[in-house]
C-alpha positions as CSV (number, residue, x, y, z in Angstrom):
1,X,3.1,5.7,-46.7
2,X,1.7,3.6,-49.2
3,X,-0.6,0.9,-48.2
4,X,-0.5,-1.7,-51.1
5,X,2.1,-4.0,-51.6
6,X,2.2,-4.9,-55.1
7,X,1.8,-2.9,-58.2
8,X,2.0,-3.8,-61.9
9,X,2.4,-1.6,-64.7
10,X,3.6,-1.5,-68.5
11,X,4.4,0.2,-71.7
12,X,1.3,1.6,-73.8
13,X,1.5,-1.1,-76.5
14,X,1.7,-4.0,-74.2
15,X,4.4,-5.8,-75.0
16,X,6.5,-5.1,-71.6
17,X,4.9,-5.8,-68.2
18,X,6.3,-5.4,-64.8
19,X,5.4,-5.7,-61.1
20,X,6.8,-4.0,-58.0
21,X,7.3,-6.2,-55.0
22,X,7.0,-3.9,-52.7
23,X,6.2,-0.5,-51.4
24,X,8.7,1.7,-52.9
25,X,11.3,3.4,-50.8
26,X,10.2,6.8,-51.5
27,X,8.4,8.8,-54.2
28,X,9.7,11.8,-56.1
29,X,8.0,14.5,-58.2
30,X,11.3,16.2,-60.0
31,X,10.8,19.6,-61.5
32,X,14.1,20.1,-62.6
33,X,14.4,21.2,-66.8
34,X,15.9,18.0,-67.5
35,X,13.1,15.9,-66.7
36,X,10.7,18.3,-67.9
37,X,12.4,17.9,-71.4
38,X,12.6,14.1,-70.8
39,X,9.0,13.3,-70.2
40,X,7.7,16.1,-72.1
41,X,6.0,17.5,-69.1
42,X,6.0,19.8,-66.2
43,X,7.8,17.0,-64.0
44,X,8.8,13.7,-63.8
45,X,7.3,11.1,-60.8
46,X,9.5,8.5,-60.0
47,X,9.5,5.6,-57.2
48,X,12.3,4.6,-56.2
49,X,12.6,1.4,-55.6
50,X,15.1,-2.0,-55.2
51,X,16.0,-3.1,-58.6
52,X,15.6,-6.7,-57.6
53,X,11.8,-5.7,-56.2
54,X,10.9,-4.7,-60.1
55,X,10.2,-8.2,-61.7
56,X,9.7,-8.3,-65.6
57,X,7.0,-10.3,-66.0
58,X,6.7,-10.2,-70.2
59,X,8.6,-8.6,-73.1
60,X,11.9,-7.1,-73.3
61,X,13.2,-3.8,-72.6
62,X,15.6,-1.5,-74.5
63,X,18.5,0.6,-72.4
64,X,18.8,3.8,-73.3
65,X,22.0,5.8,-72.1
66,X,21.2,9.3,-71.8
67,X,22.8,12.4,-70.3
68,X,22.5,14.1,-67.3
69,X,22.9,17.2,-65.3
70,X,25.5,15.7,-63.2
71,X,27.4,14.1,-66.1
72,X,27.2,10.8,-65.2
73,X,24.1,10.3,-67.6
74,X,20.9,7.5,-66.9
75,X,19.9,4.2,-68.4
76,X,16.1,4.5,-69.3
77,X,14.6,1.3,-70.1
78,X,12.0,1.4,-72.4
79,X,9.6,-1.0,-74.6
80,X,11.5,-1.5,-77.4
81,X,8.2,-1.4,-79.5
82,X,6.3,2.0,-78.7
83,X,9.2,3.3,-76.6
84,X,7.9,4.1,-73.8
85,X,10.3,4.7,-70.5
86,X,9.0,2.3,-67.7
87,X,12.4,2.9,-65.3
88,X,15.7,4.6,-65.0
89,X,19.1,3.6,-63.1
90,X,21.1,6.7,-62.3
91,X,25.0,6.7,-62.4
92,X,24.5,7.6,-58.3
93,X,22.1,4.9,-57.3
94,X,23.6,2.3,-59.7
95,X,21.4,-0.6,-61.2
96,X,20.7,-1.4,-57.2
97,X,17.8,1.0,-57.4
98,X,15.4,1.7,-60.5
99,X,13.3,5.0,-60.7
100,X,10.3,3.2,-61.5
101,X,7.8,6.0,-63.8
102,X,4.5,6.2,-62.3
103,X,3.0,6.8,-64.9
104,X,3.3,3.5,-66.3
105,X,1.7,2.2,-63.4
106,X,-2.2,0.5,-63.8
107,X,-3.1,2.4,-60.8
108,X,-0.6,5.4,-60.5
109,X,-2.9,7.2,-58.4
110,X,-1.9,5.0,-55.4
111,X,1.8,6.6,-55.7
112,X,1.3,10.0,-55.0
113,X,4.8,12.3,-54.6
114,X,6.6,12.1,-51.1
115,X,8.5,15.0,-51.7
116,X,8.9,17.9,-54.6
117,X,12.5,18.1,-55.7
118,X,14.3,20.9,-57.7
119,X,11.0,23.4,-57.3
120,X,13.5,26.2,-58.1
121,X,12.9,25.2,-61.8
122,X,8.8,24.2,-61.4
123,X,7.1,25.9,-64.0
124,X,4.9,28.6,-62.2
125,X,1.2,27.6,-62.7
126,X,2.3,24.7,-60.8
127,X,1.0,24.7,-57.9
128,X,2.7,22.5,-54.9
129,X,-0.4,20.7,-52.5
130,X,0.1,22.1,-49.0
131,X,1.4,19.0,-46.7
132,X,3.9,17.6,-48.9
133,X,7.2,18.5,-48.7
134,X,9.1,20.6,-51.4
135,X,12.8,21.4,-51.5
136,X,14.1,23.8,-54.2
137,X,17.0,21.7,-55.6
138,X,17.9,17.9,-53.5
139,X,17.7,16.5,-50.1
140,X,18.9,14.5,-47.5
141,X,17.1,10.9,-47.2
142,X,17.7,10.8,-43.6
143,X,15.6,14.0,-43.4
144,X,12.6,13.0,-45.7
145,X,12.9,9.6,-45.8
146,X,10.6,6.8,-43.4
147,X,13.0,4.1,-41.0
148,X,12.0,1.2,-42.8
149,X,12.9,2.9,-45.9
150,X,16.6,4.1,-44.8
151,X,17.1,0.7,-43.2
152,X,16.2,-0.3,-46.9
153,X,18.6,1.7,-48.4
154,X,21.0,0.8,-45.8
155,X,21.3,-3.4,-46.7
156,X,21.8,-2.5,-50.3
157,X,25.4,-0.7,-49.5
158,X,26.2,-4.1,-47.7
Protein backbone atom coordinates (compact mmCIF):
# COMPACT_ATOMS: atom_id res chain seq x y z
CA UNK A 1 0.00 0.00 0.00
CA UNK A 2 1.04 3.29 -0.04
CA UNK A 3 3.66 4.42 2.40
CA UNK A 4 3.17 8.30 2.67
CA UNK A 5 0.61 9.89 4.57
CA UNK A 6 -0.01 13.14 3.17
CA UNK A 7 -0.20 14.33 -0.34
CA UNK A 8 -0.96 17.81 -1.80
CA UNK A 9 -1.92 18.64 -5.15
CA UNK A 10 -3.70 21.38 -7.33
CA UNK A 11 -5.11 22.81 -10.54
CA UNK A 12 -2.41 23.92 -13.24
CA UNK A 13 -2.88 27.67 -12.79
CA UNK A 14 -2.56 27.58 -9.08
CA UNK A 15 -5.28 29.12 -7.74
CA UNK A 16 -6.92 25.76 -6.02
CA UNK A 17 -4.74 23.67 -3.59
CA UNK A 18 -5.59 20.66 -1.70
CA UNK A 19 -4.07 18.06 0.67
CA UNK A 20 -5.04 14.43 1.34
CA UNK A 21 -4.91 13.35 4.92
CA UNK A 22 -4.31 10.12 4.49
CA UNK A 23 -3.57 7.15 2.47
CA UNK A 24 -6.28 6.71 0.24
CA UNK A 25 -8.60 3.76 0.50
CA UNK A 26 -7.83 2.31 -2.78
CA UNK A 27 -6.61 3.43 -6.26
CA UNK A 28 -8.35 2.91 -9.51
CA UNK A 29 -7.15 3.07 -13.17
CA UNK A 30 -10.71 3.15 -15.10
CA UNK A 31 -10.64 2.23 -18.79
CA UNK A 32 -14.12 2.53 -19.41
CA UNK A 33 -15.18 5.08 -22.70
CA UNK A 34 -16.56 7.41 -20.45
CA UNK A 35 -13.55 8.39 -18.63
CA UNK A 36 -11.56 8.07 -21.65
CA UNK A 37 -13.75 10.90 -23.17
CA UNK A 38 -13.69 12.76 -19.73
CA UNK A 39 -9.96 13.10 -19.33
CA UNK A 40 -9.14 13.06 -22.87
CA UNK A 41 -7.10 10.02 -22.37
CA UNK A 42 -6.72 6.28 -22.39
CA UNK A 43 -7.94 6.06 -18.67
CA UNK A 44 -8.74 7.85 -15.80
CA UNK A 45 -6.74 7.30 -12.19
CA UNK A 46 -8.56 8.02 -9.31
CA UNK A 47 -7.99 7.56 -5.38
CA UNK A 48 -10.58 7.17 -3.57
CA UNK A 49 -10.59 8.64 -0.65
CA UNK A 50 -12.86 10.14 2.63
CA UNK A 51 -14.26 13.41 1.49
CA UNK A 52 -13.49 14.86 4.91
CA UNK A 53 -9.59 13.52 4.42
CA UNK A 54 -9.33 16.01 1.21
CA UNK A 55 -8.71 19.56 2.94
CA UNK A 56 -8.87 22.70 0.66
CA UNK A 57 -6.18 24.53 1.52
CA UNK A 58 -6.57 27.75 -1.04
CA UNK A 59 -8.97 28.83 -3.84
CA UNK A 60 -12.41 27.78 -4.63
CA UNK A 61 -13.69 25.07 -6.67
CA UNK A 62 -16.52 24.96 -9.33
CA UNK A 63 -19.09 21.69 -9.28
CA UNK A 64 -19.72 20.46 -12.32
CA UNK A 65 -22.74 17.95 -12.74
CA UNK A 66 -22.06 15.62 -15.47
CA UNK A 67 -23.55 12.44 -16.75
CA UNK A 68 -22.83 9.04 -16.29
CA UNK A 69 -23.08 5.54 -17.58
CA UNK A 70 -25.29 4.53 -14.77
CA UNK A 71 -27.53 7.63 -14.95
CA UNK A 72 -27.03 8.96 -11.79
CA UNK A 73 -24.28 11.50 -13.28
CA UNK A 74 -20.93 12.92 -11.07
CA UNK A 75 -20.02 16.22 -9.59
CA UNK A 76 -16.38 17.15 -10.87
CA UNK A 77 -14.88 19.87 -8.97
CA UNK A 78 -12.71 21.87 -10.83
CA UNK A 79 -10.58 25.33 -10.60
CA UNK A 80 -12.86 27.66 -11.60
CA UNK A 81 -10.01 29.56 -13.38
CA UNK A 82 -8.20 26.95 -15.84
CA UNK A 83 -10.73 24.29 -15.18
CA UNK A 84 -9.01 21.76 -14.37
CA UNK A 85 -10.95 18.54 -12.55
CA UNK A 86 -9.01 17.95 -9.10
CA UNK A 87 -12.02 15.36 -7.69
CA UNK A 88 -15.36 13.75 -8.39
CA UNK A 89 -18.38 12.52 -6.06
CA UNK A 90 -20.31 9.78 -7.71
CA UNK A 91 -24.22 9.46 -7.24
CA UNK A 92 -23.11 5.73 -5.56
CA UNK A 93 -20.42 6.87 -3.15
CA UNK A 94 -22.12 10.18 -2.32
CA UNK A 95 -20.10 13.34 -1.25
CA UNK A 96 -18.70 10.79 1.74
CA UNK A 97 -15.96 9.77 -0.70
CA UNK A 98 -14.20 11.95 -3.44
CA UNK A 99 -12.33 10.35 -6.49
CA UNK A 100 -9.35 12.37 -5.97
CA UNK A 101 -7.40 12.67 -9.87
CA UNK A 102 -3.92 11.77 -9.55
CA UNK A 103 -2.91 13.59 -11.81
CA UNK A 104 -3.27 16.59 -10.03
CA UNK A 105 -1.14 15.31 -7.41
CA UNK A 106 2.66 17.13 -6.88
CA UNK A 107 3.96 13.67 -6.70
CA UNK A 108 1.45 11.31 -8.59
CA UNK A 109 3.97 8.81 -9.09
CA UNK A 110 3.51 7.69 -5.34
CA UNK A 111 -0.27 6.60 -6.35
CA UNK A 112 0.26 4.01 -8.59
CA UNK A 113 -3.30 1.94 -9.73
CA UNK A 114 -4.45 -0.84 -7.21
CA UNK A 115 -6.58 -2.40 -9.62
CA UNK A 116 -7.60 -1.93 -13.57
CA UNK A 117 -11.28 -1.51 -13.94
CA UNK A 118 -13.53 -1.85 -17.13
CA UNK A 119 -10.39 -3.42 -19.23
CA UNK A 120 -13.12 -4.70 -21.54
CA UNK A 121 -13.03 -1.12 -23.09
CA UNK A 122 -8.91 -0.46 -22.62
CA UNK A 123 -7.68 0.75 -25.72
CA UNK A 124 -5.34 -2.10 -27.07
CA UNK A 125 -1.80 -0.74 -27.16
CA UNK A 126 -2.44 -0.51 -23.56
CA UNK A 127 -0.65 -2.70 -21.95
CA UNK A 128 -1.72 -3.88 -18.18
CA UNK A 129 1.80 -4.32 -15.81
CA UNK A 130 1.80 -8.00 -14.70
CA UNK A 131 0.98 -8.08 -10.73
CA UNK A 132 -1.77 -5.68 -10.58
CA UNK A 133 -4.96 -6.70 -10.75
CA UNK A 134 -7.41 -6.09 -13.71
CA UNK A 135 -11.13 -6.84 -13.97
CA UNK A 136 -12.92 -6.35 -17.24
CA UNK A 137 -15.91 -4.26 -16.09
CA UNK A 138 -16.32 -3.69 -11.70
CA UNK A 139 -15.50 -5.47 -8.59
CA UNK A 140 -16.09 -6.41 -5.27
CA UNK A 141 -14.17 -4.27 -2.50
CA UNK A 142 -14.19 -7.05 -0.15
CA UNK A 143 -12.21 -8.97 -2.81
CA UNK A 144 -9.61 -6.25 -3.88
CA UNK A 145 -9.67 -4.05 -1.22
CA UNK A 146 -6.89 -4.04 2.13
CA UNK A 147 -8.80 -4.49 5.97
CA UNK A 148 -7.97 -1.20 7.08
CA UNK A 149 -9.41 0.05 4.03
CA UNK A 150 -12.89 -1.89 4.24
CA UNK A 151 -13.03 -1.11 7.93
CA UNK A 152 -12.69 2.51 6.40
CA UNK A 153 -15.37 2.21 4.20
CA UNK A 154 -17.29 0.53 6.86
CA UNK A 155 -17.54 3.71 9.68
CA UNK A 156 -18.66 5.91 6.83
CA UNK A 157 -22.13 3.87 6.42
CA UNK A 158 -22.47 4.46 10.21
Amino acid sequence: MHRQTTLEGGCTCGAVRYRMTSRPLFVHCCHCRWCQRESGAAFALNALIEADRVVLLQGELEIVVTPTLSGKGQKIARCPHCRVALWSNYAGSGDAVRFVRVGTLDQPDLLPPDIHIYTASKQAWVMLPPGVPAVPEYYSSKQYWPPESLARRAALKR
